[in-house]
C-alpha positions in Angstrom: -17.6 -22.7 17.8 -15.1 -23.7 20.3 -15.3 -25.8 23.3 -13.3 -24.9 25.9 -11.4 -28.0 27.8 -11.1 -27.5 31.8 -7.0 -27.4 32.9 -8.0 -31.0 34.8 -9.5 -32.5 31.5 -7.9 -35.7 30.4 -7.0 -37.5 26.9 -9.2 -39.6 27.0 -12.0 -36.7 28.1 -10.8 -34.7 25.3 -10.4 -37.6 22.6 -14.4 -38.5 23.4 -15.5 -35.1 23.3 -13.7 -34.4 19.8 -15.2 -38.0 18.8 -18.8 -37.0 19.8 -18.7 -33.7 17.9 -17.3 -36.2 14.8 -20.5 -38.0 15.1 -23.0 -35.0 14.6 -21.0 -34.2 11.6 -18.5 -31.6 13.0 -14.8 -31.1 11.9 -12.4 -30.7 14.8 -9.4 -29.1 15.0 -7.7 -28.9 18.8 -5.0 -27.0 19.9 -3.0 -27.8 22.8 -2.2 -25.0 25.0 0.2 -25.0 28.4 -2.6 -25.0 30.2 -5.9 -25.4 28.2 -6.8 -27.4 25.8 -9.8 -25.9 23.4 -11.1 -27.8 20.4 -12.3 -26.0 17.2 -15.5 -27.2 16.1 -16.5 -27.0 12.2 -20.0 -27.4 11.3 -24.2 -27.1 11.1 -24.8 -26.1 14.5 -28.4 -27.0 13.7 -27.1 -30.7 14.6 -25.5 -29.7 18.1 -27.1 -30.0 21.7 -25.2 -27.7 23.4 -25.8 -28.5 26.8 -25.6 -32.0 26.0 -22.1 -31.3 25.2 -21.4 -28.5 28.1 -22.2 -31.8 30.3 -19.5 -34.2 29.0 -16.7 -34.9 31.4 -14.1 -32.2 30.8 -15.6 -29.7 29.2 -15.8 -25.9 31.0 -17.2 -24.1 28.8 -19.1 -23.7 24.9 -18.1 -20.6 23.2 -20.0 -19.3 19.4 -17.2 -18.0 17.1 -19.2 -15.0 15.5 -16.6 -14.1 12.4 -17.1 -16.2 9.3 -13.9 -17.2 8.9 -13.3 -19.6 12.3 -10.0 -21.4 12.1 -7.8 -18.9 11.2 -9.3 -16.3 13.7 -8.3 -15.0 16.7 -11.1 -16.3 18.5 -10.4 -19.8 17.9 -6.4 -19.3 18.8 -5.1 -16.5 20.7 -1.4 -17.2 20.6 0.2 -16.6 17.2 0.6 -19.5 15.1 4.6 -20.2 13.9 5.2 -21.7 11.0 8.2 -24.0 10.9 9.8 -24.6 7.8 13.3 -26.6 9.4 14.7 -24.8 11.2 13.2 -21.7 9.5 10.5 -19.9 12.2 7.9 -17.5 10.3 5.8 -15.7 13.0 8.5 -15.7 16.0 11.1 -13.0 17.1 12.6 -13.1 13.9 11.5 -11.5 10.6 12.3 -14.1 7.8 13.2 -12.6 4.6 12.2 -14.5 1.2 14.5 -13.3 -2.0 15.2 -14.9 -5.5 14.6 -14.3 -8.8 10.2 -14.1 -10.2 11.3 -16.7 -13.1 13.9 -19.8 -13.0 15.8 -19.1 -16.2 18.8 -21.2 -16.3 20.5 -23.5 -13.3 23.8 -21.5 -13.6 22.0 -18.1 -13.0 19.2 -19.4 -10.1 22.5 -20.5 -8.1 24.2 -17.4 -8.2 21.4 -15.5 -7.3 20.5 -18.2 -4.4 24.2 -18.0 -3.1 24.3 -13.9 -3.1 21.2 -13.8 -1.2 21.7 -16.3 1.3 25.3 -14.3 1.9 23.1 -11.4 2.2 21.0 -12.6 5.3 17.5 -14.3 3.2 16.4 -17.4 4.9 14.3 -18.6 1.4 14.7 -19.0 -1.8 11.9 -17.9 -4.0 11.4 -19.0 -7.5 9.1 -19.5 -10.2 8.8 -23.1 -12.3 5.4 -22.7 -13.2 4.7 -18.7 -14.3 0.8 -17.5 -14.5 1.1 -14.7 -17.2 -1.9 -12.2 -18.1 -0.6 -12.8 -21.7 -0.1 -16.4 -23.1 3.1 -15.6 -25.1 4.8 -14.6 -22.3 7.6 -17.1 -20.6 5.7 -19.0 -18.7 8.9 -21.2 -16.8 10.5 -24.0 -17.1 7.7 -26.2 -15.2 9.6 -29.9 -13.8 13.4 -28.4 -14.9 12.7 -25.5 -12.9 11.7 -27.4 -9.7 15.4 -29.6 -10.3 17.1 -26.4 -10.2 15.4 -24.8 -7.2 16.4 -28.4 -5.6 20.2 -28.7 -6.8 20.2 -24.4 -5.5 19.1 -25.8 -1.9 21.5 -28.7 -2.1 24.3 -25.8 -2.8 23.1 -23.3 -0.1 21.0 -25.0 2.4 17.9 -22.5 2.2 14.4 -23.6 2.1 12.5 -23.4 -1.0 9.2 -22.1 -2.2 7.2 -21.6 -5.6 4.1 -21.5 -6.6 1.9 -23.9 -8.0 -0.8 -22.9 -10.5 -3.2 -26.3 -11.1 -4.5 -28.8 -9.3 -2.6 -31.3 -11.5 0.6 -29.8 -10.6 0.6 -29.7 -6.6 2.0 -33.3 -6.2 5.1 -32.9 -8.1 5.9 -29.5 -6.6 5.5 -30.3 -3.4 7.2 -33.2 -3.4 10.3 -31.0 -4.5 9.5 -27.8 -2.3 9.4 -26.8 1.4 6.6 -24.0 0.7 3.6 -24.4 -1.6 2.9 -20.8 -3.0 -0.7 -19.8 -4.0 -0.7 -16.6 -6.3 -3.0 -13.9 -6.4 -4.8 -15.0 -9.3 -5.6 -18.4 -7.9 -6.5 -17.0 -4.4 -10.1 -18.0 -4.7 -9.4 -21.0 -6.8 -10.9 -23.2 -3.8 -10.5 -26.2 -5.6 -6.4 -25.4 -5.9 -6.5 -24.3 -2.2 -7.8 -27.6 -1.0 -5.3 -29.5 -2.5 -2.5 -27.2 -1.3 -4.4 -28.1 2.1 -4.1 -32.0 1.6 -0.2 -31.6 0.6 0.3 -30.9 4.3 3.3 -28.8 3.5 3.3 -25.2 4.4 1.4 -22.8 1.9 2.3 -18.7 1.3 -1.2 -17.1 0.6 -1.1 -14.5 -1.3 -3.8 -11.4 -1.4 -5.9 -11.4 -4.3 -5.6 -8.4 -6.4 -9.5 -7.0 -5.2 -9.8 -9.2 -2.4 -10.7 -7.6 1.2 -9.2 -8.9 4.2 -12.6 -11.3 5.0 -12.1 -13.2 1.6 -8.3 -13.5 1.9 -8.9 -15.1 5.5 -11.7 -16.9 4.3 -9.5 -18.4 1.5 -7.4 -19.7 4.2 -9.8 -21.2 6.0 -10.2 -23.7 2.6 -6.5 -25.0 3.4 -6.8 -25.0 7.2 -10.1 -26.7 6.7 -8.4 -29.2 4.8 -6.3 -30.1 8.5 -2.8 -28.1 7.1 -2.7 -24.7 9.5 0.6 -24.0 8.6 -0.3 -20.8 6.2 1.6 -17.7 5.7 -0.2 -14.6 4.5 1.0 -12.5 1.8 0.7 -8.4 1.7 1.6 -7.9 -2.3 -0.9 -5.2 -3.1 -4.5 -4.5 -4.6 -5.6 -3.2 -7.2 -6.8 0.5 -7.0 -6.9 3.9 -9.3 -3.6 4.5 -8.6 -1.3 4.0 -11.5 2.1 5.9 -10.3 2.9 1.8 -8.5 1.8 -1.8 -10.4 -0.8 -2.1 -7.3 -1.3 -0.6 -4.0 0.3 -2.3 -1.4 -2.4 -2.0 1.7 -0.1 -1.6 4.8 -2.7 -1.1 7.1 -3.7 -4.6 6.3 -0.6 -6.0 8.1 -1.7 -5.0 11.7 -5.7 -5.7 10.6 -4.2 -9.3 10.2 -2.7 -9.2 13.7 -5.6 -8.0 15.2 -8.0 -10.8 13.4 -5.8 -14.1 13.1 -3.4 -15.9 14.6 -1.2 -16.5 11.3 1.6 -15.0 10.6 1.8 -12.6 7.9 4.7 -11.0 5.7 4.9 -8.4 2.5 5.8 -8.4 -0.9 7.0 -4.6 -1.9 8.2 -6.4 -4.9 4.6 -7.0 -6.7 3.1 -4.1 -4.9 5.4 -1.6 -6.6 6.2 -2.7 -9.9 9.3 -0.9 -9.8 12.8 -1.7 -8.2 13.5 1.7 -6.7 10.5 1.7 -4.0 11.0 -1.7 -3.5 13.5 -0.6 -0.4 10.8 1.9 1.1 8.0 -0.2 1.1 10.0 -2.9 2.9 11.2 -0.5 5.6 7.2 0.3 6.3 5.9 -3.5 6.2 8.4 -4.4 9.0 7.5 -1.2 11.0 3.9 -2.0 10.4 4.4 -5.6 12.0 5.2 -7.9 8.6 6.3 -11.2 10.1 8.7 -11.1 7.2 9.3 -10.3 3.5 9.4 -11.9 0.0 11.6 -9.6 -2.2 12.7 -10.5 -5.8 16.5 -9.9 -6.6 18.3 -10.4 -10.3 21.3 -10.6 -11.2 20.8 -8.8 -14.4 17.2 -6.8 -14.3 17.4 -5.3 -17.6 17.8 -9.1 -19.2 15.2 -10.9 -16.8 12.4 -13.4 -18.8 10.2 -11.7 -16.2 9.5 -8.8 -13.7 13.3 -7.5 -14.1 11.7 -3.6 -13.8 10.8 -4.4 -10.0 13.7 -6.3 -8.9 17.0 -5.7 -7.0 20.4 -6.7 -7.7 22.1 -8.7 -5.4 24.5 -5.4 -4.3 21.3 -3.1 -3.6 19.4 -6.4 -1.7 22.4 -6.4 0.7 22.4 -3.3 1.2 18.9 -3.2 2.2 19.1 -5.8 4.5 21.4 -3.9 6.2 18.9 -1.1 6.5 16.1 -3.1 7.5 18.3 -4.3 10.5 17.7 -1.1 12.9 14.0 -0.7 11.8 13.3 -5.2 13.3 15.3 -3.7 16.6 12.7 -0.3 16.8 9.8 -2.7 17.2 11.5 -5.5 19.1 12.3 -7.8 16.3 15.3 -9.0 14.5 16.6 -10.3 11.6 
């Protein structure tokens, strides 16, 4: 539920309300608006007097949220949420573009990938230390040397960094390295993984599980923003369908669903959704026209010789050359990038 603050209401007014709700057993979680303030409220409403609480000093108003998934709705927070990473803004006027390579192979490689793409307009690195494989003989990264690498390639370029952690065990080292916790697709409902991504308090990239609907992917952000961190970015990458012709289905129409339900920001990955370099380029064109908040591409120097996904990613020549592209398409629809 949320309780609704008057524009008069106090500190002190709002600090005893959040501290009565704290008593019965709720989770609050305010947000400070220019004029309002509202407090979330997280809970067993079973335990709540609601007028008693309409009558404390301050408050206007008590108001039910009725989708399952509270904090990261719309209902709770109507102004979009924007994630700061620095001086990096995801959810703004900008659309933020994410590019690197799926695997850390070497140092000398990672660099000269991270340098070309930085050139070419991305304002974060991506890069995998710890690799979740279907098979378990396939590379699976270079785990702690990776996450040196990724740190020595921001050193070099200045962009932010983020990769994705795969076990609980793993999220204090990482994010003591990164700026951006990932969470994959295959670990989107590993809640126990998400609540410790939660108490990292660094940002987290959500990604869309492979057959989860829209409820469960926001409801899997609910676990980190429960957890106090509401700095989330979603993550478009596909689903899995019938279709075979791509490596999943990436769900367009999910980017303005998203809009319409939550507050957080929300960006694509045409890279996983495709499976295959040469619609990478289209797919990217549609996600910003459909609203994406930004996009997380991967880019190789050498595809053919990549320990991982080379079929779906660009060179550094033909990423350029899309960002180019992608320039008139953020101007159409009152972006840029």
């Amino acid at each position: 539920m949320i309780i609704v603050m008057k524009p008069s209401a106090t500190k002190e007014q709002i600090a005893m309300v959040e501290n009565k709700l704290m008593e019965l057993g709720f989770k609050t979680h305010p947000i400070y608006g220019e004029v309002k303030t509202v407090i979330g409220a997280i809970g067993d409403k079973r335990n709540l007097n609601t007028h008693y609480i309409t009558t404390l000093p301050g408050v206007e108003a008590l108001v039910p949220i009725m989708k399952p998934y509270k904090l990261t709705s719309r209902e709770l927070k109507q102004d979009p949420t924007i994630v700061e990473v620095g001086d990096v803004k995801l959810g703004g006027e900008e659309i933020v573009v994410i590019a690197g390579p799926c695997a850390i192979e070497n140092k000398d490689s990672f660099i000269k990938t991270a340098i070309s793409v930085k050139n070419a307009g991305a304002k974060i690195l991506r890069g995998g230390a710890y690799k979740p494989r279907t098979s378990p003989y396939s590379f699976q990264g270079l785990a702690a040397d990776g996450l040196k690498i990724m740190a020595e390639a921001r050193n070099v370029t200045g962009l932010k960094i983020v990769t994705e952690v795969v076990d609980t065990r793993d999220v204090e080292i990482v994010a003591e390295t990164v700026d951006i916790i990932q969470i994959g697709a295959r670990n989107m409902q590993n809640f126990r993984l998400l609540q410790e991504a939660g108490l990292s308090g660094k940002p987290v990239l959500l990604k869309r599980g492979l057959s989860a609907t829209i409820e469960e992917w926001l409801m899997a952000a609910e676990y980190i923003m429960n957890e106090g961190n509401h700095n989330i970015i979603l993550c478009e990458r596909g689903i899995r369908t019938f279709e075979t012709a791509t490596r999943n289905t990436l769900d367009i129409s999910s980017i303005p669903i998203i809009k319409e339900l939550s507050h957080l920001p929300v960006i694509a990955d045409p890279s996983h959704a495709s499976g295959t370099w040469k619609y990478v380029p289209a797919l990217s064109r549609g996600a910003i026209a459909a609203g994406a908040d930004g996009l997380i591409i991967e880019v190789h120097p050498d595809p053919n010789s990549a320990l991982c996904d080379g079929e779906q990613s660009l060179k550094p020549s033909t990423f350029a050359a899309l960002m180019e592209e992608l320039k008139p398409i953020a101007a159409a629809v009152k972006r840029m990038l």
